[in-house]
BALO-626915 format. One record per residue (C-alpha): x, y, z. Coordinates in steps of 0.5 Angstrom, whole numbers. Each point is the difference from the previous one (the first is absolute). Layout:
// BALO-626915
X|Y|Z
...
// end
This chain:
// BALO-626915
38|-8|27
-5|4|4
4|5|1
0|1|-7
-7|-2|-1
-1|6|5
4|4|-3
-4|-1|-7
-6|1|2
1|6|4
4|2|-6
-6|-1|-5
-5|4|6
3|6|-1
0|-1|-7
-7|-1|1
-2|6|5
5|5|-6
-6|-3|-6
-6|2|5
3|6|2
2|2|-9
-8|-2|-1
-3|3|5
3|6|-2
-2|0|-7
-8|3|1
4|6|4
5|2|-5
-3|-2|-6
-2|7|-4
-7|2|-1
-5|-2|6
-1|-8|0
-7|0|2
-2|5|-6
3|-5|-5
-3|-6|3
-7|3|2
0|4|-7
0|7|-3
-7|2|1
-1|-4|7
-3|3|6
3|4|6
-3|-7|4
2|-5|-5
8|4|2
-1|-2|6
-1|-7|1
5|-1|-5
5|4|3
-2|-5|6
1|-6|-3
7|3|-2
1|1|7
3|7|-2
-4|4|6
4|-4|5
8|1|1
5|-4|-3
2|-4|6
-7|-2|0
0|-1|-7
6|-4|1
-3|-4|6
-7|-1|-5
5|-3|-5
3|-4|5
-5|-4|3
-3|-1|-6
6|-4|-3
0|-4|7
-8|-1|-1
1|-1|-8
-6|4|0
1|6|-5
-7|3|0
-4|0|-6
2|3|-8
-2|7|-1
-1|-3|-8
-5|-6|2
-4|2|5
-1|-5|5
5|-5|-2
6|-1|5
7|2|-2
2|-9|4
-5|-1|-5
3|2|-7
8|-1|2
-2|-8|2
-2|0|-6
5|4|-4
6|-5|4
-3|-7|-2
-1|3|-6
8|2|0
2|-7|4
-3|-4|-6
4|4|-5
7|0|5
-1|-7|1
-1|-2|-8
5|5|-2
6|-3|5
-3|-7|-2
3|2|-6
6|4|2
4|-3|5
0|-7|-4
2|3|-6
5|5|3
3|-3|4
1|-7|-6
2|6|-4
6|3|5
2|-7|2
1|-2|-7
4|6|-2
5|-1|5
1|-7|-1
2|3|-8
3|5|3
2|4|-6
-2|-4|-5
-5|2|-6
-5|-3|5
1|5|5
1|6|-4
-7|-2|-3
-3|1|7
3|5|3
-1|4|-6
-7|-2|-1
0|2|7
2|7|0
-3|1|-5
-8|-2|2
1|4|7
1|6|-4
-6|0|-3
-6|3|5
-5|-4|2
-6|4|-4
5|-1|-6
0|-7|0
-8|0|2
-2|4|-6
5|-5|-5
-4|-6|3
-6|3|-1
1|1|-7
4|-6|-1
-3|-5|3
-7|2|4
-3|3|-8
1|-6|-4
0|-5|5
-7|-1|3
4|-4|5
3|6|4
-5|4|3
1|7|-1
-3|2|7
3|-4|5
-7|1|5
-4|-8|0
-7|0|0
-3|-1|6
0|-8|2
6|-2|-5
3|-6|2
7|0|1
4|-2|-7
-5|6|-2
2|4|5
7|-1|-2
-1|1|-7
-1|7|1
6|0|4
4|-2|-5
1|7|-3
2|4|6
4|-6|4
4|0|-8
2|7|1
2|0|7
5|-7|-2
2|5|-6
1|5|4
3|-4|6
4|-6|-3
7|4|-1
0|3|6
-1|-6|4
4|-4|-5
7|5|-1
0|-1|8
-1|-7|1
6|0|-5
5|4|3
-1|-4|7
-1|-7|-4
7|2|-2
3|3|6
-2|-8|3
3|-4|-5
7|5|1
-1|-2|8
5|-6|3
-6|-4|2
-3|-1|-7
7|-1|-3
1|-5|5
-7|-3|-1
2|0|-7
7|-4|2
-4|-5|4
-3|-3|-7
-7|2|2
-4|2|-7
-2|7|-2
-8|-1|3
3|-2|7
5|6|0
-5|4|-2
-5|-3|5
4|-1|6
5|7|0
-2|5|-5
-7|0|-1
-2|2|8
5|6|-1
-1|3|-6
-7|1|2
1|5|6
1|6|-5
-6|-2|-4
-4|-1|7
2|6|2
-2|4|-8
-7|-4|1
-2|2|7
1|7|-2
-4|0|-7
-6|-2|4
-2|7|2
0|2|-8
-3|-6|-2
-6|1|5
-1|8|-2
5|2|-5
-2|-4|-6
-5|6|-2
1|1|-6
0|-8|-1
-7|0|4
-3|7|-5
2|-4|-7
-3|-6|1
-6|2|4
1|-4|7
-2|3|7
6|-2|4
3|5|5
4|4|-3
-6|3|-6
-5|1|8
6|4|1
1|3|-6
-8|3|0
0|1|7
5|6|-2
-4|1|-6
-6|2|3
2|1|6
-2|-5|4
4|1|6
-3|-5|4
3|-6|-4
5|3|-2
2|0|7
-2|-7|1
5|-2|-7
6|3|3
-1|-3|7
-2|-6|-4
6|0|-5
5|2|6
-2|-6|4
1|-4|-5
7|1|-2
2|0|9
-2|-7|-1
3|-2|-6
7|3|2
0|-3|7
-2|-7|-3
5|1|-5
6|1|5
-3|-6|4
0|-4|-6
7|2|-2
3|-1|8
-4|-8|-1
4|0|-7
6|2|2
4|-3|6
5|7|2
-6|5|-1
-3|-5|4
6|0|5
0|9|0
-6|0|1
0|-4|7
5|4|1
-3|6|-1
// end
């Protein structure tokens, strides 16, 4: 097991170190002169310079790569070049919490749902119940999530007042306010979400009830809850552990189009307009920050499943 934690952080290191590397190229091989785009047309040769400094385009890659480098280690990414005197820590802390308060809420909603729905599928397996959600299920992950957006905008947030059509809450709104104007976005991710997760806790729930230890518990006269809870239930999670921890990383920064149609300053919208403006600052400090999230998330992910299931726990130990 510690040789596969080793291993895996070593792993996700490199990952890590080839990010920083692609993102601190850009400046260097973006088209046109960064600094001129930033400072302006009509800026001055002074205005250039300092510009040019801050981007740390006078230096060499290598010491850009070293900046990057121990600005990461420090979590210290400077200041935006958009807002002068606001520190790039300062606008991703507040993007991420803003994005952990949707995830959370959102996988709140998803997991349970999902996985009822694929848990159910396969105990009716093949029957009209089944074939309703595995449809219902691929048909709802066809659809993009700025999709789904706009039609709960439309459907829901116009005519009833209950459903915000902007998912920011006031300052110092409580904590059924806040989530009433996370309803709508956390709605479109369960959309979005819920037959993806539900289709692959079906096939290993199936997989489970067809192994001998299920049969055997079925022959023991043990009820259909008990089997499920005791032998089914631990193992047909695995693969939808392993589907989470993997979908972290894009719900923390991917879900832009989401974060633009309801007006909700998360991570992914601070990237996109870091891109926007060319605010190369955060948009370095959101990668770096959305990187670091998704090594976490997998490397918990595969404890997680090693603690759930005995012989991953066992391959591991040996490994």
């Amino acid at each position: 097991m510690r040789r596969f934690i080793t291993r895996r952080l070593l792993l996700s290191i490199l990952t890590l170190a080839i990010i920083i590397v692609i993102i601190t190229l850009i400046p260097n091989l973006a088209p046109g002169d960064p600094a001129r785009k930033i400072a302006g047309g009509t800026a001055s040769p002074e205005r250039l310079q300092a510009v040019t400094e801050s981007l740390g385009l006078n230096k060499s890659v290598l010491q850009q790569l070293s900046d990057v480098v121990s600005s990461t280690i420090r979590f210290d990414f400077g200041d935006s070049f958009t807002r002068p005197g606001t520190s790039v820590t300062s606008l991703v802390t507040v993007s991420l919490w803003n994005s952990t308060k949707l995830v959370v809420f959102a996988l709140v909603l998803v997991l349970p749902i999902s996985i009822a729905g694929g848990l159910i599928a396969a105990y009716r397996r093949d029957t009209w119940l089944d074939r309703v959600i595995v449809n219902a299920g691929v048909a709802l992950s066809s659809l993009p999530e700025f999709v789904v957006g706009v039609l709960f905008l439309a459907l829901l947030a116009v005519p009833f007042s209950f459903f915000k059509v902007i998912a920011d809450p006031p300052d110092g709104a409580g904590f059924f306010t806040q989530l009433q104007f996370l309803l709508l976005p956390a709605l479109t991710v369960l959309t979005v979400y819920f037959g993806y997760i539900a289709r692959i806790t079906r096939a290993s729930t199936i997989t489970s009830l067809e192994a001998d230890y299920a049969r055997t518990a079925f022959m023991r006269g043990l009820s259909t809850w008990d089997v499920f809870r005791k032998h089914v239930l631990r193992n047909s999670l695995v693969p939808t552990v392993a589907v989470v921890g993997t979908q972290l990383g894009y719900l923390f920064g991917g879900m832009v189009g989401l974060e633009l149609i309801y007006n909700y300053p998360g991570l992914g919208r601070l990237i996109f307009d870091a891109v926007d403006a060319a605010d190369y600052p955060v948009l370095r400090g959101g990668v770096i920050t959305v990187a670091i999230i998704y090594m976490v998330a997998t490397l918990s992910a595969d404890l997680i499943i090693a603690w759930m299931n005995p012989r991953a726990r066992l391959s591991l130990s040996e490994a």
